[in-house]
C-alpha positions in Angstrom: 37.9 -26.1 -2.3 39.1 -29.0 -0.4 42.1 -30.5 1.2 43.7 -33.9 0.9 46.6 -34.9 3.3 48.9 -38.2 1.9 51.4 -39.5 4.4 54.0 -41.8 2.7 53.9 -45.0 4.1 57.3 -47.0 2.9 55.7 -50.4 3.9 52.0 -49.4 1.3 54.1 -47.5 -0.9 56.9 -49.1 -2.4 59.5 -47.7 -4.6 57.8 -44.7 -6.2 54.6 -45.8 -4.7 54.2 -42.7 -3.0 54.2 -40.4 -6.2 52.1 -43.0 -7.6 49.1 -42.8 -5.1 49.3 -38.9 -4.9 49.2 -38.6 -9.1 46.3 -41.1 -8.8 44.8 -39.0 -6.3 44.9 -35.3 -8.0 44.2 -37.1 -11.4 40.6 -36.4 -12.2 40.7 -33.1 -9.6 41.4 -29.7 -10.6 45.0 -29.0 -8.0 44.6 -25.6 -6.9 47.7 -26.3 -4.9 50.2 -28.9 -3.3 52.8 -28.2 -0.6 55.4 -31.0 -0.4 57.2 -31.5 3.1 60.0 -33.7 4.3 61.0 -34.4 7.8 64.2 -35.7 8.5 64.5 -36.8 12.2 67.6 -38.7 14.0 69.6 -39.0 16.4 73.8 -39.5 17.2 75.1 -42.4 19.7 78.2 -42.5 19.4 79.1 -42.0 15.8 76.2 -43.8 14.7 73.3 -42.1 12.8 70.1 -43.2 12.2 67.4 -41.7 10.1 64.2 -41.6 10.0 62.4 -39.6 6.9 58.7 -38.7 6.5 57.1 -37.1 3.6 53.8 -35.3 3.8 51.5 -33.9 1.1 48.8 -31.6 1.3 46.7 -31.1 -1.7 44.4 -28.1 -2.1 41.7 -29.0 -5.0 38.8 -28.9 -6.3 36.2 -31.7 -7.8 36.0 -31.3 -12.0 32.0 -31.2 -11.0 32.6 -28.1 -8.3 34.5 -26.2 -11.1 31.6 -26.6 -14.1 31.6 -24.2 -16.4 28.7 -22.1 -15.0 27.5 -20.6 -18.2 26.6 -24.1 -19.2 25.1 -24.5 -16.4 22.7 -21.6 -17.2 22.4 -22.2 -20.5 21.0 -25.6 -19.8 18.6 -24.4 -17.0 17.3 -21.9 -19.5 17.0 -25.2 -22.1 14.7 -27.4 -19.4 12.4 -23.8 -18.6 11.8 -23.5 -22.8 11.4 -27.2 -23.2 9.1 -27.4 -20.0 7.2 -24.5 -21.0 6.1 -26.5 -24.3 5.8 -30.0 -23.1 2.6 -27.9 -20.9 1.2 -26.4 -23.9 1.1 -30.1 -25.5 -0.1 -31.5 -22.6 -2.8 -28.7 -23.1 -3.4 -29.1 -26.2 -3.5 -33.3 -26.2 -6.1 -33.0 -23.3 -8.8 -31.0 -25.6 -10.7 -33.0 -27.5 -11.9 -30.4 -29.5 -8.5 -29.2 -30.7 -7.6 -33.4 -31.3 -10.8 -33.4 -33.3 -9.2 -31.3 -35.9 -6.2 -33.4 -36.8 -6.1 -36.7 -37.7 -5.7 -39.9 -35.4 -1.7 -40.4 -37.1 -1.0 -37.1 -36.5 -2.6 -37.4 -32.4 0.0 -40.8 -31.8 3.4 -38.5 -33.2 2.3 -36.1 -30.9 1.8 -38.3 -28.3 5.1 -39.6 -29.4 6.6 -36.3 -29.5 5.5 -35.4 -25.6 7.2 -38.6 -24.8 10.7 -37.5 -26.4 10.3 -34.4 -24.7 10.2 -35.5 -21.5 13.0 -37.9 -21.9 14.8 -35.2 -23.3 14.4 -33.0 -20.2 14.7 -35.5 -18.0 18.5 -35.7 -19.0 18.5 -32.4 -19.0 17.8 -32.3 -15.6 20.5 -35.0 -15.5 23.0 -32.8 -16.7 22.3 -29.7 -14.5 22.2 -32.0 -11.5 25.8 -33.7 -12.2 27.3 -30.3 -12.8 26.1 -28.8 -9.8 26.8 -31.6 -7.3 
């Protein structure tokens, strides 16, 4: 979880500015929380009053990324391990030449092709599980 503290600042801010910058803020967060305060400070000469106002935010959140649906998460780390797992065994089997010997040279370049989709493939895989955990 993390914490976000937005002090309005009438001269940034303008007219609604303030409520502007915070929904800008908490709008691709997950808001576990927001406490809203307003200080009203003055003083009294003779009659006359003046006012000062300050409003605060704090904003308790967490990052879309931090709250990743964990299953996926695990379902995709279990993806990479299974496609890993076979991209070795063709690696294996590309490397013997007596197993290649067996098969003909168009079916030798798909596989060759094939290994190289595969590795793409868990390469973004990889990808994935490395954005949702960060």
């Amino acid at each position: 979880m993390k914490v976000e503290i937005l002090d309005e600042n009438p001269e940034f801010d303008g007219a609604h500015g303030f409520e502007k910058r915070i929904n800008d803020f908490i709008k691709d967060k997950k808001v576990v929380d927001i406490k809203y305060q307003s200080n009203c400070s003055g003083f009294a000469d003779s009659g006359v009053h003046a006012t000062d106002y300050e409003r605060t935010v704090l904003i308790m959140y967490e990052d879309k990324k931090e709250t990743a649906d964990k299953p996926v998460v695990e379902r995709l780390k279990k993806e990479k391990t299974d496609l890993d797992e076979k991209i070795r065994k063709l690696k294996a089997f590309l490397n013997d030449d007596e197993k290649l010997s067996n098969i003909g040279k168009e079916q030798v370049n798909l596989l060759r092709c094939q290994l190289e989709a595969m590795e793409q493939y868990s390469d973004i895989l990889w990808a994935r599980i490395d954005d949702l955990e960060d």
